[in-house]
C-alpha positions as a Python dict, from the first residue, in 0.01 Angstrom:
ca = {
    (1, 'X'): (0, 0, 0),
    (2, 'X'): (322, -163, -76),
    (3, 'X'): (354, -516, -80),
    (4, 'X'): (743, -513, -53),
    (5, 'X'): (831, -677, 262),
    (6, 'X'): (1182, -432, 263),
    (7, 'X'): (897, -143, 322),
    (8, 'X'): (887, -226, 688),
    (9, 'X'): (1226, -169, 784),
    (10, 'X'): (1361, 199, 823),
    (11, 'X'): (1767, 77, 636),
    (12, 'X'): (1809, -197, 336),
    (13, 'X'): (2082, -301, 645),
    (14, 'X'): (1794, -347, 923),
    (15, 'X'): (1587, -579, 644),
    (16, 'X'): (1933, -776, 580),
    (17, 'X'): (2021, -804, 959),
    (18, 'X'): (1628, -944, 986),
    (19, 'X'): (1657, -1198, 698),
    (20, 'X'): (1994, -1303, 849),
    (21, 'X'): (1803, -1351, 1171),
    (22, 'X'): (1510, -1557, 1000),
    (23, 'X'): (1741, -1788, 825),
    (24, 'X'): (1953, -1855, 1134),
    (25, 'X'): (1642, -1937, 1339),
    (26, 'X'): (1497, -2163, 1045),
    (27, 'X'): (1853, -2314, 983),
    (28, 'X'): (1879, -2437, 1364),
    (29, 'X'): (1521, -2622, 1318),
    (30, 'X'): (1749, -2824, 1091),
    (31, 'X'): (1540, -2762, 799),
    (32, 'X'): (1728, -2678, 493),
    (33, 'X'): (1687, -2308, 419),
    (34, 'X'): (1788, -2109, 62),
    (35, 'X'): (1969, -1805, 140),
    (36, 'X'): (2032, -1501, -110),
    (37, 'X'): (2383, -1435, -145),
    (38, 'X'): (2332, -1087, 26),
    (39, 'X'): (2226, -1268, 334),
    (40, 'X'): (2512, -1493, 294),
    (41, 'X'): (2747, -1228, 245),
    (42, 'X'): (2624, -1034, 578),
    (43, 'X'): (2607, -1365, 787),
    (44, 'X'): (3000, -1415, 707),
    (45, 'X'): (3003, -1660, 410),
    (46, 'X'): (3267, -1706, 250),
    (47, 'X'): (3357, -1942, -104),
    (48, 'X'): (3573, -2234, 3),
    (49, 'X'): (3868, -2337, -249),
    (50, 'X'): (3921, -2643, -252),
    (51, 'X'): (4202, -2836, -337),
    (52, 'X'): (4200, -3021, -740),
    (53, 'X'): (4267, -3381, -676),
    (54, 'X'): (4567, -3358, -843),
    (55, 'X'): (4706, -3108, -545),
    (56, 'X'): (4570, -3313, -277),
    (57, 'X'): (4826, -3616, -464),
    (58, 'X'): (5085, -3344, -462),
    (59, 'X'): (5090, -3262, -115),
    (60, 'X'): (5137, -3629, -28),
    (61, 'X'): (5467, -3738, 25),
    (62, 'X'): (5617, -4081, -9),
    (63, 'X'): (5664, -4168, 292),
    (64, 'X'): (5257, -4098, 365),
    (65, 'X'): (5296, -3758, 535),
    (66, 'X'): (5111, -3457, 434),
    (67, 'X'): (5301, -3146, 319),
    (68, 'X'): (5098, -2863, 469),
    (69, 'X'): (5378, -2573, 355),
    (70, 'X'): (5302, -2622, -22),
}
């Protein structure tokens, strides 16, 4: 007998869909949860680019006002 948890799910997509589901639930207990990127990826996460400091500075103009066309 296998010890692999993915052995009780028919798809590699229904054991995904199932960790999504268990890190959602744990997540809204407020507890901080670890989440494989594959997870991640199939709950919607995406990398955030930030601005450098130096463009945030940029995008200021003199008088104050942000620039938000680049």
């Amino acid at each position: 007998m296998s010890s692999d948890p993915r052995d009780h799910f028919q798809t590699y997509e229904e054991y995904i869909r199932n960790l999504a589901e268990e890190t959602d639930r744990l997540a809204g207990k407020g507890d901080p949860v670890a989440v494989d990127p594959e997870v991640a990826d199939h709950m919607g996460a995406f990398k955030e680019e930030a601005l450098s400091p130096e463009d945030a500075l940029e995008s200021i103009e003199i008088t104050g006002e942000v620039d938000y066309n680049g």
